[in-house]
NUKOLNU-932094 format. One line per 8 residues: for each residue x, y, z of N, C-alpha, C, CB. Coordinates in Angstrom, 1 decimal, m for minus. Glycine has a CB too. Example, Ala and Ser with C-alpha at 12.3 -4.5 7.8 and 13.67 -1.06 7.14 Angstrom:
2
13.2,m5.7,7.8,12.3,m4.5,7.8,13.2,m3.3,7.8,11.3,m4.5,9.0  12.8,m2.2,7.1,13.7,m1.1,7.1,12.9,0.0,7.9,14.1,m0.6,5.7
This chain:
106
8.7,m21.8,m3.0,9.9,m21.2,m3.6,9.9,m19.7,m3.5,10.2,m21.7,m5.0  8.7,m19.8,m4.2,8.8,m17.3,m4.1,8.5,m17.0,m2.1,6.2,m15.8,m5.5  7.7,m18.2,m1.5,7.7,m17.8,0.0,9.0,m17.5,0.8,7.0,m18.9,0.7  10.2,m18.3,0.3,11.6,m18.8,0.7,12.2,m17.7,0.3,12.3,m20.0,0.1  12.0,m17.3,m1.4,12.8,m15.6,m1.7,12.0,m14.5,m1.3,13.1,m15.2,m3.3  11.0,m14.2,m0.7,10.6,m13.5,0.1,11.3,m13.2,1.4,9.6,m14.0,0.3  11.5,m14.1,2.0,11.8,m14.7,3.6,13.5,m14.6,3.6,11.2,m16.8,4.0  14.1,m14.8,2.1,15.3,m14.7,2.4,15.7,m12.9,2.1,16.2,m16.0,1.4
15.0,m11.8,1.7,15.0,m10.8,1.2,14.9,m10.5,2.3,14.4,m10.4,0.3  13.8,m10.3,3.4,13.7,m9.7,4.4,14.8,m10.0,5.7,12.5,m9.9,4.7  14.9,m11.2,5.4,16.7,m11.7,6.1,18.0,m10.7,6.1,17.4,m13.0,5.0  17.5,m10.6,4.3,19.3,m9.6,4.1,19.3,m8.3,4.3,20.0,m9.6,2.5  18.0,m7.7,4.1,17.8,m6.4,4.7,17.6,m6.1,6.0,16.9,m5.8,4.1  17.3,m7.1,7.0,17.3,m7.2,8.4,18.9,m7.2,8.9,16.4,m8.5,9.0  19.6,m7.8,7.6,21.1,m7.4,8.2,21.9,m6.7,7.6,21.9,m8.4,8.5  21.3,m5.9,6.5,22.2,m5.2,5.7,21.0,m3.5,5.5,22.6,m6.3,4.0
20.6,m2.6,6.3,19.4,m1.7,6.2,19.7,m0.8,5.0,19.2,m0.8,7.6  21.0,m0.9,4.8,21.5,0.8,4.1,22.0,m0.3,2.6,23.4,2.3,5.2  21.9,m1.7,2.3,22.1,m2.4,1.2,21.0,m1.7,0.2,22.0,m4.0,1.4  21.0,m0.6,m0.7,19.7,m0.4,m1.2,19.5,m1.4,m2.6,19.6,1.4,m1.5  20.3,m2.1,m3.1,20.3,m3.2,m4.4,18.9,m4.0,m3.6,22.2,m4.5,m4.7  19.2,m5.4,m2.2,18.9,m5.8,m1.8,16.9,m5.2,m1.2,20.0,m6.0,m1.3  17.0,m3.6,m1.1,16.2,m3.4,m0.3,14.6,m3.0,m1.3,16.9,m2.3,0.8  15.7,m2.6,m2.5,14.6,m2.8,m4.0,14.0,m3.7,m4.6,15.0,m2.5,m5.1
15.1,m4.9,m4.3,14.7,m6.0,m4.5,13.6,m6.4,m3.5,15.8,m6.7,m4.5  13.6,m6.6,m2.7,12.3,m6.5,m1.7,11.4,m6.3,m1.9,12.2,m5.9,m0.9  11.4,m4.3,m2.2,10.3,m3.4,m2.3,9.6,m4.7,m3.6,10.7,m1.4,m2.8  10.1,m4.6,m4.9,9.8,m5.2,m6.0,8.8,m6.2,m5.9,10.9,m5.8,m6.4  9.5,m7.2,m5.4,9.0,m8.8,m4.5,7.7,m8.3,m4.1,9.9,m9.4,m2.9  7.7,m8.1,m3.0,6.4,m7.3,m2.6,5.3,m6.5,m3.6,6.9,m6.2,m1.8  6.0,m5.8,m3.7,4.8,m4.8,m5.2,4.6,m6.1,m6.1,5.9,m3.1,m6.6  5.0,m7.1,m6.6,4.5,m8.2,m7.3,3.7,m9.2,m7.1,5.1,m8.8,m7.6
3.5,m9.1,m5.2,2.8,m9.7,m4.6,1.6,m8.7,m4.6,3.3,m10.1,m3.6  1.4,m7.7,m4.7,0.4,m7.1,m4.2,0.6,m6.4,m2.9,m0.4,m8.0,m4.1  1.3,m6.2,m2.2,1.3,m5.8,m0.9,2.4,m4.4,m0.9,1.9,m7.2,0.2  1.2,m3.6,m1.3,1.9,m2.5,m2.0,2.2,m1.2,m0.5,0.6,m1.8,m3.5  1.7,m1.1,0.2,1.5,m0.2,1.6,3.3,m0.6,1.8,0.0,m0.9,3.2  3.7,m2.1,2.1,4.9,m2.5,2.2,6.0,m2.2,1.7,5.0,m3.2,2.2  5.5,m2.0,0.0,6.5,m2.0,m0.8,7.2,m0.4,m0.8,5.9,m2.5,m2.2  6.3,0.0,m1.1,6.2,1.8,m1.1,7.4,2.2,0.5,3.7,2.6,m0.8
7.0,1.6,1.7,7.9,2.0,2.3,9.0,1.5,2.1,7.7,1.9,3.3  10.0,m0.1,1.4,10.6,0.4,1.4,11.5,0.5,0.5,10.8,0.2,2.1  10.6,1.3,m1.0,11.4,2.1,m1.8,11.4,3.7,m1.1,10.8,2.0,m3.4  10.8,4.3,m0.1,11.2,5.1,0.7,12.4,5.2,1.2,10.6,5.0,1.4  12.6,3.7,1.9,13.9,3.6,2.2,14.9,3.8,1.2,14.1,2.6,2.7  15.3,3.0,0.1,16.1,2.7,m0.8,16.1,4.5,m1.1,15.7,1.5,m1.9  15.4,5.4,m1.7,15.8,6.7,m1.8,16.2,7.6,m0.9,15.0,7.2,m2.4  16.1,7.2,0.2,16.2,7.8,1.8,17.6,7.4,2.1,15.0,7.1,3.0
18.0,6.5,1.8,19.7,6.2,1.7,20.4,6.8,0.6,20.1,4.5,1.5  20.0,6.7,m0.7,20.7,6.8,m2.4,19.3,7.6,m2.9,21.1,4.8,m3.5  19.5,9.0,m2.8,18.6,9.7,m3.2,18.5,9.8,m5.3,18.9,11.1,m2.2  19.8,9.0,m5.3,19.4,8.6,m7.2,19.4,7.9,m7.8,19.8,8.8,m8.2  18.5,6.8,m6.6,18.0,5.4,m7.1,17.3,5.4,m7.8,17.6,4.6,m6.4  17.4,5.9,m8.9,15.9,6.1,m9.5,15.0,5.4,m10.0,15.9,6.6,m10.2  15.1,4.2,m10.4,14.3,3.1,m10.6,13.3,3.2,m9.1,15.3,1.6,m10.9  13.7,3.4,m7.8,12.6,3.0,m6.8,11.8,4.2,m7.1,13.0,2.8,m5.1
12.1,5.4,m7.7,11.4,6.4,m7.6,9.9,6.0,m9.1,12.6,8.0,m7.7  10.6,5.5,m10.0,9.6,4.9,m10.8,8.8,3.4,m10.2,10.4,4.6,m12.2  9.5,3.2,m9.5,8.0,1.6,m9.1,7.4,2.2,m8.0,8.7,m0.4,m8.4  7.9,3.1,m6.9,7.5,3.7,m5.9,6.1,4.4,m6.3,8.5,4.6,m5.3  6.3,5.0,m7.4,5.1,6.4,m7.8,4.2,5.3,m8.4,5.7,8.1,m9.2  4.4,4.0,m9.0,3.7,3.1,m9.8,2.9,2.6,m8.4,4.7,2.1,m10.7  3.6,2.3,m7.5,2.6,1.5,m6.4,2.1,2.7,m5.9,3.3,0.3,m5.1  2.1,3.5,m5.4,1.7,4.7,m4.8,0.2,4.9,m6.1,3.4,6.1,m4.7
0.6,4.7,m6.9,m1.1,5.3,m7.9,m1.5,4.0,m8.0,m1.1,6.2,m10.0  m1.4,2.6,m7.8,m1.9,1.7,m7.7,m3.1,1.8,m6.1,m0.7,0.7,m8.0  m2.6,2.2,m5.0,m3.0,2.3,m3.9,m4.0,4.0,m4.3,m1.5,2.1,m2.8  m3.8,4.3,m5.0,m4.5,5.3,m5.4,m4.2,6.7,m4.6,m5.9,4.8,m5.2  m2.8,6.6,m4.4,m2.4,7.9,m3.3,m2.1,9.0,m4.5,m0.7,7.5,m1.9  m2.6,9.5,m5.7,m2.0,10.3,m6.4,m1.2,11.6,m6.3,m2.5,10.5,m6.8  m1.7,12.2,m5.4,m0.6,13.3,m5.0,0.9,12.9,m4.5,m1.2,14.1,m3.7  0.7,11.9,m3.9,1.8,11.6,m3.2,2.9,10.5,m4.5,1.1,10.8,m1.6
2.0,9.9,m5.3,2.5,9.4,m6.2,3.4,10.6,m7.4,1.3,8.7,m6.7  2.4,11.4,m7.3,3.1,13.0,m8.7,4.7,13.1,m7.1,1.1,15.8,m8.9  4.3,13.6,m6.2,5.3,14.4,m5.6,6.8,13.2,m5.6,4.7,14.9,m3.9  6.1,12.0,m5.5,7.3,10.9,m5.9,8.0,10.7,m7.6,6.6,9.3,m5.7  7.2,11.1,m8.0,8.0,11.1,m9.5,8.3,12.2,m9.4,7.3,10.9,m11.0  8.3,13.3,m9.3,9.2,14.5,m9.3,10.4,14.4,m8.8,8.6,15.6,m8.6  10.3,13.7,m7.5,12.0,14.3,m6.6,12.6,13.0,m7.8,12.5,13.8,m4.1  11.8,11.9,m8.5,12.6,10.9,m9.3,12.6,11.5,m10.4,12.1,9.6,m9.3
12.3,12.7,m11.0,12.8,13.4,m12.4,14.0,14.4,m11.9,11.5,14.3,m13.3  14.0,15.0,m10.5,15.3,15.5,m9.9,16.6,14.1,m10.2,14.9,15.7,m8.0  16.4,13.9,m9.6,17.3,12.3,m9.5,17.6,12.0,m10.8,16.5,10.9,m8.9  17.0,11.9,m11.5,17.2,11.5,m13.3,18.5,12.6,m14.1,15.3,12.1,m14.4  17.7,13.6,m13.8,18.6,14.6,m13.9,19.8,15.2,m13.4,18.1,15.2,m13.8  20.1,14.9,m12.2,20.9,14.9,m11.3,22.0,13.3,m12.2,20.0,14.8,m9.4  21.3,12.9,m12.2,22.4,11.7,m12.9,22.5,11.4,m14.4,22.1,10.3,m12.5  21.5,12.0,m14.8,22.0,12.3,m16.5,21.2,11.0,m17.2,24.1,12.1,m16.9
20.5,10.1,m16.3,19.0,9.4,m16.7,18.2,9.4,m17.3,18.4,9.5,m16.2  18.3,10.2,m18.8,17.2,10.2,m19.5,16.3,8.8,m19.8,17.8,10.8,m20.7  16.2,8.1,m19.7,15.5,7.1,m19.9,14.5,6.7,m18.9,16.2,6.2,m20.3  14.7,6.9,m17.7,13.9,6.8,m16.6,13.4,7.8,m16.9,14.4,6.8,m15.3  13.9,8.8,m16.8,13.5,10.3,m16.9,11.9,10.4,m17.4,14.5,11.2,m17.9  12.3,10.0,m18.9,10.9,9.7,m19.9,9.8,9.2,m19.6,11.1,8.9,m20.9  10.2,8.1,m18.9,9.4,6.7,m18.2,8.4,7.8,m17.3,10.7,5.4,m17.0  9.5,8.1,m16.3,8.5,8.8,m15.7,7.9,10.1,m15.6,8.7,8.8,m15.0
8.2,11.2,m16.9,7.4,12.1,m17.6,5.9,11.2,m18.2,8.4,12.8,m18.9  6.6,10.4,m18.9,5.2,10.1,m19.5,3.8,8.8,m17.7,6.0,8.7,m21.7  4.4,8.7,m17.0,3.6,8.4,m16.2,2.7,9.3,m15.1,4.3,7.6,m15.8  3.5,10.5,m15.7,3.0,12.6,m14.6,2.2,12.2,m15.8,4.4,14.8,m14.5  2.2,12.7,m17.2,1.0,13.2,m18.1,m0.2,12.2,m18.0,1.5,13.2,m19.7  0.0,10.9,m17.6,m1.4,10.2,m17.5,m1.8,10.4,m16.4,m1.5,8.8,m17.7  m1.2,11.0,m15.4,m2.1,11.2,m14.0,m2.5,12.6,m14.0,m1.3,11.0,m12.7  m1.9,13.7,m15.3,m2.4,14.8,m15.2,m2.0,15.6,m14.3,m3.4,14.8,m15.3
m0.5,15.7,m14.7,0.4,16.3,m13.5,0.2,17.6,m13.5,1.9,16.1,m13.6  0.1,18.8,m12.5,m0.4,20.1,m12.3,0.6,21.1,m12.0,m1.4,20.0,m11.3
């Protein structure tokens, strides 16, 4: 069953690229599986279309320090506290202040 909503996710984003609902949903899927290299690209995407998606910018920076890429994880929560801000997001916002202070943002 999760192999089939897998399989049907990559389906809908193979025919819908710029669907970013669909393409988080994916990234998600993936980051729950473990297959985080995947996932991270494509909550790349999803902000690369809707730069104030902000939720991909909080699971993105989460898989990105899971894979242990920290720099690249801080520089992802930042453009996603732009984005917060830019949309008036305080609650993400927080989320992802308080996930910069445990990585000891510089």
């Amino acid at each position: 069953m999760a192999q089939d909503r897998l399989q049907v996710l990559r389906q809908l984003v193979a025919q819908n690229p710029t669907d970013c609902r669909t393409r988080y949903m994916l990234a998600m899927e993936l980051a729950g599986r473990g297959e985080l290299e995947e996932a991270v690209g494509h909550y790349e995407a999803v902000v690369g279309v809707d730069a104030d998606y902000v939720a991909a910018y909080l699971h993105g920076g989460q898989a990105l320090e899971r894979l242990g890429r920290f720099e690249q994880a801080r520089a992802f929560y930042r453009r996603g506290l732009e984005a917060c801000r830019r949309t008036g997001n305080r609650h993400t916002e927080q989320e992802i202040e308080a996930l910069m202070a445990l990585l000891g943002d510089d």
